[in-house]
C-alpha positions as CSV (number, residue, x, y, z in Angstrom):
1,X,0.0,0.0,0.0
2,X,1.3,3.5,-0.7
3,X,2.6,5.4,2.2
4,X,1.1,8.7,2.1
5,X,-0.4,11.1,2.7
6,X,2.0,12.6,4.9
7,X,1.2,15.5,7.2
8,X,4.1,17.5,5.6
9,X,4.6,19.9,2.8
10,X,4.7,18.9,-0.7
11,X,8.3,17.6,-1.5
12,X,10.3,16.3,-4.4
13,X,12.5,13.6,-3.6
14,X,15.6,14.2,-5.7
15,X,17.7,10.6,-6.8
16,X,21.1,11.8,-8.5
17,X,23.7,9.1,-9.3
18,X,26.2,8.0,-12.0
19,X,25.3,6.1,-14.9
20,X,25.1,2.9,-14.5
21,X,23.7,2.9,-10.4
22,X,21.0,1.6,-10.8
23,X,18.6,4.9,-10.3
24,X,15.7,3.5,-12.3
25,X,15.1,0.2,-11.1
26,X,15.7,1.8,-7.4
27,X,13.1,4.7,-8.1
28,X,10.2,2.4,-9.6
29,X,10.3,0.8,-6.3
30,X,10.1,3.6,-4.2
31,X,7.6,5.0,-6.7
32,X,5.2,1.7,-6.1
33,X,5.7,2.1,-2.4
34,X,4.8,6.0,-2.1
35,X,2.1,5.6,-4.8
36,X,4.0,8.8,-6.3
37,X,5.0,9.9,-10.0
38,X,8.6,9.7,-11.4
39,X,9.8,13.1,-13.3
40,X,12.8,11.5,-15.6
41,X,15.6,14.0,-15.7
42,X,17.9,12.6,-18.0
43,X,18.5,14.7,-21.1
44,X,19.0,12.0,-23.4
45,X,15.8,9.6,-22.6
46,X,13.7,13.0,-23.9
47,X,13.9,11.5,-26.9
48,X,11.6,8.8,-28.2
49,X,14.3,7.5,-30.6
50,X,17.1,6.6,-28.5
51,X,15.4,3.8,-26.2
52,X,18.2,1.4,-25.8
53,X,21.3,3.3,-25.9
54,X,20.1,6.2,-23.1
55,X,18.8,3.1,-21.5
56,X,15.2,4.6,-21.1
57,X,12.8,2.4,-18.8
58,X,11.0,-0.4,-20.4
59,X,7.3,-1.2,-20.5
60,X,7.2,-3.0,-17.6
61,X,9.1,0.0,-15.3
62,X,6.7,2.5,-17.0
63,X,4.1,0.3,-16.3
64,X,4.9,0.0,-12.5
65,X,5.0,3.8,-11.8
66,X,3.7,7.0,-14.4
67,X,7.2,8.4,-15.4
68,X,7.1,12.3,-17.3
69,X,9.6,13.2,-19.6
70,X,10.6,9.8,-21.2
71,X,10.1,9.6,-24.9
72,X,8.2,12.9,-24.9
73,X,10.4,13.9,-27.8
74,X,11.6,13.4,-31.3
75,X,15.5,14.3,-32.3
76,X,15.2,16.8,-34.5
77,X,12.8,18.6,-32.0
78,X,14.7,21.8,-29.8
79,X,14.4,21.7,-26.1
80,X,16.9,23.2,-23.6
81,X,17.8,23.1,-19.7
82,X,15.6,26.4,-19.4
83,X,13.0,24.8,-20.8
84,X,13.1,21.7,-18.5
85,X,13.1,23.4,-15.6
86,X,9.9,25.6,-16.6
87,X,7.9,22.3,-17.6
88,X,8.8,20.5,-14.8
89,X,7.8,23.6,-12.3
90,X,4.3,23.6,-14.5
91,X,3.8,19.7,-13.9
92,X,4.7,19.8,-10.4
93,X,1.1,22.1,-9.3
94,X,-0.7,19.4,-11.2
95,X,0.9,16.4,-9.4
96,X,1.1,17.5,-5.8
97,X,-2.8,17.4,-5.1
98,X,-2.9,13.9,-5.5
99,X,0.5,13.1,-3.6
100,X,2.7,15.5,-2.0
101,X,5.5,13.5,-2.7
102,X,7.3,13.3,-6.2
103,X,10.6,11.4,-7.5
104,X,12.6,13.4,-9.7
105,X,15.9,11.0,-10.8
106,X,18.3,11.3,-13.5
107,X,22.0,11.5,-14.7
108,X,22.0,15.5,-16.4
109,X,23.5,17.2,-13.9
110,X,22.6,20.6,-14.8
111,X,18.8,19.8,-15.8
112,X,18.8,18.8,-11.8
113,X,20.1,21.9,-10.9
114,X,17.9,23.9,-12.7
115,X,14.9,22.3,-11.0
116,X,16.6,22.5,-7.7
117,X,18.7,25.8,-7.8
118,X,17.2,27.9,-10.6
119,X,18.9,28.6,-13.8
120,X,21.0,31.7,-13.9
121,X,20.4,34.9,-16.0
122,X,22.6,34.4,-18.8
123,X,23.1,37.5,-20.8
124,X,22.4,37.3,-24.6
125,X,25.8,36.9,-26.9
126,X,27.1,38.7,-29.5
127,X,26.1,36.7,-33.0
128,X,30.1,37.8,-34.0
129,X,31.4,35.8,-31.8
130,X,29.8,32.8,-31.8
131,X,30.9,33.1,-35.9
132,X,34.3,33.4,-34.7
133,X,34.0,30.1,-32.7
134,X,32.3,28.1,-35.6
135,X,35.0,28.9,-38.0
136,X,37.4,28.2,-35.4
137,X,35.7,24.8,-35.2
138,X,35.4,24.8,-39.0
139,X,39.0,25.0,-39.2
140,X,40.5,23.2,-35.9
141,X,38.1,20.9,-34.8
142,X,36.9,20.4,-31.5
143,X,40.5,20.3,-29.8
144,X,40.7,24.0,-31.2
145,X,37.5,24.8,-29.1
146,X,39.1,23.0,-25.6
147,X,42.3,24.6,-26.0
148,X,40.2,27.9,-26.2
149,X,38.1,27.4,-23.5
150,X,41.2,25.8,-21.3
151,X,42.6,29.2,-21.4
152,X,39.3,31.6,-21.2
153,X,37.6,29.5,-18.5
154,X,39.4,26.8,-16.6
155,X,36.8,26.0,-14.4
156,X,34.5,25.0,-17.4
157,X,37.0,23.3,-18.7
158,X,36.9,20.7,-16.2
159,X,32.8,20.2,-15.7
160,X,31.1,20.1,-19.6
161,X,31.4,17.5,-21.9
162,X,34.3,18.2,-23.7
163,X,32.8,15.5,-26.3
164,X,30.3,18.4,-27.2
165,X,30.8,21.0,-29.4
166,X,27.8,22.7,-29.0
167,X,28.5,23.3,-25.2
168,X,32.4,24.0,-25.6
169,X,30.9,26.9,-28.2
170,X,28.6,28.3,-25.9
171,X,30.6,28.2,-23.2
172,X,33.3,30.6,-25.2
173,X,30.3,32.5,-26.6
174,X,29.2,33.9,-23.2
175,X,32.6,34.1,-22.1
176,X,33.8,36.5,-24.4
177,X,30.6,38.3,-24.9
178,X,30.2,39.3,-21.0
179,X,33.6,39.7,-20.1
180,X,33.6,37.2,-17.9
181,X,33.6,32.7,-17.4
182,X,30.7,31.2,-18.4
183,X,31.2,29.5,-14.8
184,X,30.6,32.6,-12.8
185,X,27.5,32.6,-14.1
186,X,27.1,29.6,-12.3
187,X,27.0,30.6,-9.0
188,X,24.1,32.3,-8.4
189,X,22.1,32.3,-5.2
190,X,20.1,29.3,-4.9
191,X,16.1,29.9,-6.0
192,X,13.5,29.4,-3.3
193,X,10.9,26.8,-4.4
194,X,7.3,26.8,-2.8
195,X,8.0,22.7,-2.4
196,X,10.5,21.0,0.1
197,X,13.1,18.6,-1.5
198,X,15.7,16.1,-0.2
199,X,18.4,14.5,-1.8
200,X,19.7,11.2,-1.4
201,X,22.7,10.5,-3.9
202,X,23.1,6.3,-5.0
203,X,26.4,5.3,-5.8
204,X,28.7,2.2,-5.1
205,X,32.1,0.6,-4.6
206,X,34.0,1.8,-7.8
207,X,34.5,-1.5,-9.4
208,X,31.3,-2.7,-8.8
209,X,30.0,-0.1,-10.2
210,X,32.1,-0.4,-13.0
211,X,31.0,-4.1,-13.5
212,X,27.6,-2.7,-13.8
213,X,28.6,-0.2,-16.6
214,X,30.2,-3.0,-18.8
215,X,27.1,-5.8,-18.4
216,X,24.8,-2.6,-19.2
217,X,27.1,-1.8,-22.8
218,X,26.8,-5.3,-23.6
219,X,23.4,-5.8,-22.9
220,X,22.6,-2.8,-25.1
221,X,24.3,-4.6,-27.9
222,X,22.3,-7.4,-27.3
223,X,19.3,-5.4,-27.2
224,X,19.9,-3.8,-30.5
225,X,22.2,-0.5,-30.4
226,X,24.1,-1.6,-33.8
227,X,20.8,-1.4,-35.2
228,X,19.2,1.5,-33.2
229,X,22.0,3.7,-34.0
230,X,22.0,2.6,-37.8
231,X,18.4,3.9,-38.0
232,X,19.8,7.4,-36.4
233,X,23.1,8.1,-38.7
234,X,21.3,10.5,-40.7
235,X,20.7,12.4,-37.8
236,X,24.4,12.5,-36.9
237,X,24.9,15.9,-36.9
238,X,22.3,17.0,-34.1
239,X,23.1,17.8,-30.5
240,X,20.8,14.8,-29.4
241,X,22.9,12.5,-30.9
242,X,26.3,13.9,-29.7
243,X,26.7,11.1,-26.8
244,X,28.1,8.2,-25.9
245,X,27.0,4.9,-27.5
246,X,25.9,6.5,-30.6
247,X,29.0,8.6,-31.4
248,X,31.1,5.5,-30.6
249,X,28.7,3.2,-33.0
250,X,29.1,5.8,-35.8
251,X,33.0,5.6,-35.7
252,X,32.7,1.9,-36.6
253,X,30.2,2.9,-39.4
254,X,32.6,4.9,-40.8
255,X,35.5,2.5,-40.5
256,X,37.1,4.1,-38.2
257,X,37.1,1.8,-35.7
258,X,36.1,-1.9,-35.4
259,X,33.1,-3.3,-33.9
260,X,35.2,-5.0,-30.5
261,X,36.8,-1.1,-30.0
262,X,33.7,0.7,-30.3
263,X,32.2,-1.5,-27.5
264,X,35.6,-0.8,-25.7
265,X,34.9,2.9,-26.4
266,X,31.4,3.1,-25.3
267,X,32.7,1.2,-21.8
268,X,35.8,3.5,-21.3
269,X,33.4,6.4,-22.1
270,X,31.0,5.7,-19.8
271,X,33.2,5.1,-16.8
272,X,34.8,8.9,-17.4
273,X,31.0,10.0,-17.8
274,X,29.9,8.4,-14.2
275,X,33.0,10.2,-12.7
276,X,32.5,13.1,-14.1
277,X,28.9,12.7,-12.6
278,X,30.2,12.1,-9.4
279,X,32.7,15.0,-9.4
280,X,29.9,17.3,-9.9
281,X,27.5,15.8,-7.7
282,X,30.1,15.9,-4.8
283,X,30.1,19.6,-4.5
284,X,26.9,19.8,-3.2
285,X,26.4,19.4,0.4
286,X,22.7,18.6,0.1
287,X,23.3,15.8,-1.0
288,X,22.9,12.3,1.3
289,X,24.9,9.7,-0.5
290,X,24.2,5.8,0.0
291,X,25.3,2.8,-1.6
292,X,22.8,2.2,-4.2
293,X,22.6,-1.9,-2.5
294,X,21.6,-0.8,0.9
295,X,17.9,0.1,-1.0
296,X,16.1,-0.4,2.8
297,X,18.3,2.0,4.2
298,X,17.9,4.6,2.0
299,X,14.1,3.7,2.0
300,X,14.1,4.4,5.8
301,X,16.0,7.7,5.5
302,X,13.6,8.8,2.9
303,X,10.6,8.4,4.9
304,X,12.0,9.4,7.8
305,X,13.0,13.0,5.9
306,X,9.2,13.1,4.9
307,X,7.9,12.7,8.2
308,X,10.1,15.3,9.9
């Protein structure tokens, strides 16, 4: 039976972790046992195309527990952190009468802050500039753009994707056009939010939890990613696409590298991704980490935050 109501405020229960954790299967049981909804928050299950390589949940996880923002989108359709975090603070109103209690989980860092902190008032860039960046990735590729933004912004440098053009490029675009790091703009003072929310962080033992990440890149191949990302390639070029598993398949596709090495790619990837993750996670102190295993324990600290 579902736990609530609870005599408390309404409050979004916030699961962050690295890839590979276990954060769905753990939230669609806690979803079953608060009788709550699950907001998705990671950017790349949006999109309705990439099932198995974002590794969205299946029919029988949706079918457990209503998830939002899964497969809400196509690939070629625009959508944007900013965005996110006003659609999920329209959809929270509508959820909270029914259950003061909602899941939000995911691995996009900065799509969780947003929700959490507020997004910061980014000034608007000069058009110039963001030419001058596209020819310089025109001419010198992506390592061109993360020497540039090594030297403009060091702190940037060491938190995006460097794997992605498009956020190396507008990182150096607000950089130069305000005068100052893209990551100062970073820092604002946290947005209050008319709903409580706690924070409990999975993780586990490193090796375990790269064991995890390994039997997850070759369960996708057995579920299909050759084939998945074959049906994408034409899409190649879009931001959506621009992530691990996909860009590793279309290397093979274009000879670069074998079949064995872009499965060896996709692991090696996805470790640095989930540590990366971690790193950025780590810095905030809301944050209550717990093995991922220990799912009772983190149960009984959950329910125990909602009753206090």
């Amino acid at each position: 039976m579902p736990l609530h109501p609870y005599s408390m405020k309404n409050t979004l229960i916030v699961l962050p972790g690295p890839t590979g954790v276990g954060k769905t299967a753990f939230a669609t049981g806690l979803a079953e046992r608060l009788g709550c909804d699950i907001i998705s928050c990671d950017s790349r299950q949006f999109y309705r195309e990439m099932k198995i390589g974002t590794a969205a949940p299946g029919e029988e996880e949706l079918a457990r527990a209503k998830h939002h923002f899964v497969g809400f989108l196509s690939v070629t359709e625009y959508y944007s952190i900013s965005l996110f975090e006003r659609d999920v603070l329209a959809l929270l109103p509508s959820l909270f009468p029914s259950n003061p209690v909602v899941i939000m989980t995911g691995g996009s860092m900065l799509y969780m802050d947003a929700v959490c902190r507020g997004m910061d008032d980014i000034p608007d860039t000069d058009p110039a500039v963001r030419q001058k960046y596209l020819e310089m990735y025109h001419n010198e590729g992506i390592e061109g753009l993360r020497i540039a933004l090594k030297l403009l912004d060091p702190v940037s440098y060491s938190r995006i994707d460097l794997h992605n053009p498009r956020r190396i490029l507008r990182a150096l675009e607000i950089t130069e056009s305000s005068g100052r790091p893209y990551s100062s703009f970073l820092t604002a003072p946290v947005r209050q939010r008319d709903f409580r929310i706690i924070k409990a962080g999975l993780t586990r033992e490193r090796s375990e939890l790269y064991r995890r990440i390994d039997m997850r890149v070759d369960r996708m191949m057995e579920e299909g990613l050759e084939q998945e990302a074959a049906s994408l390639i034409r899409y190649r070029g879009l931001n959506a696409l621009n992530t691990v598993g996909y860009r590793e398949m279309f290397r093979w596709f274009d000879g670069e590298v074998s079949r064995e090495e872009a499965v060896m790619l996709i692991r090696r990837n996805t470790r640095r991704y989930a540590r990366k993750q971690l790193t950025w996670w780590n810095r905030d102190s809301q944050i209550n980490w717990f093995d991922a295993s220990e799912s009772e324990k983190i149960i009984s600290w959950i329910e125990k935050s909602l009753d206090e």
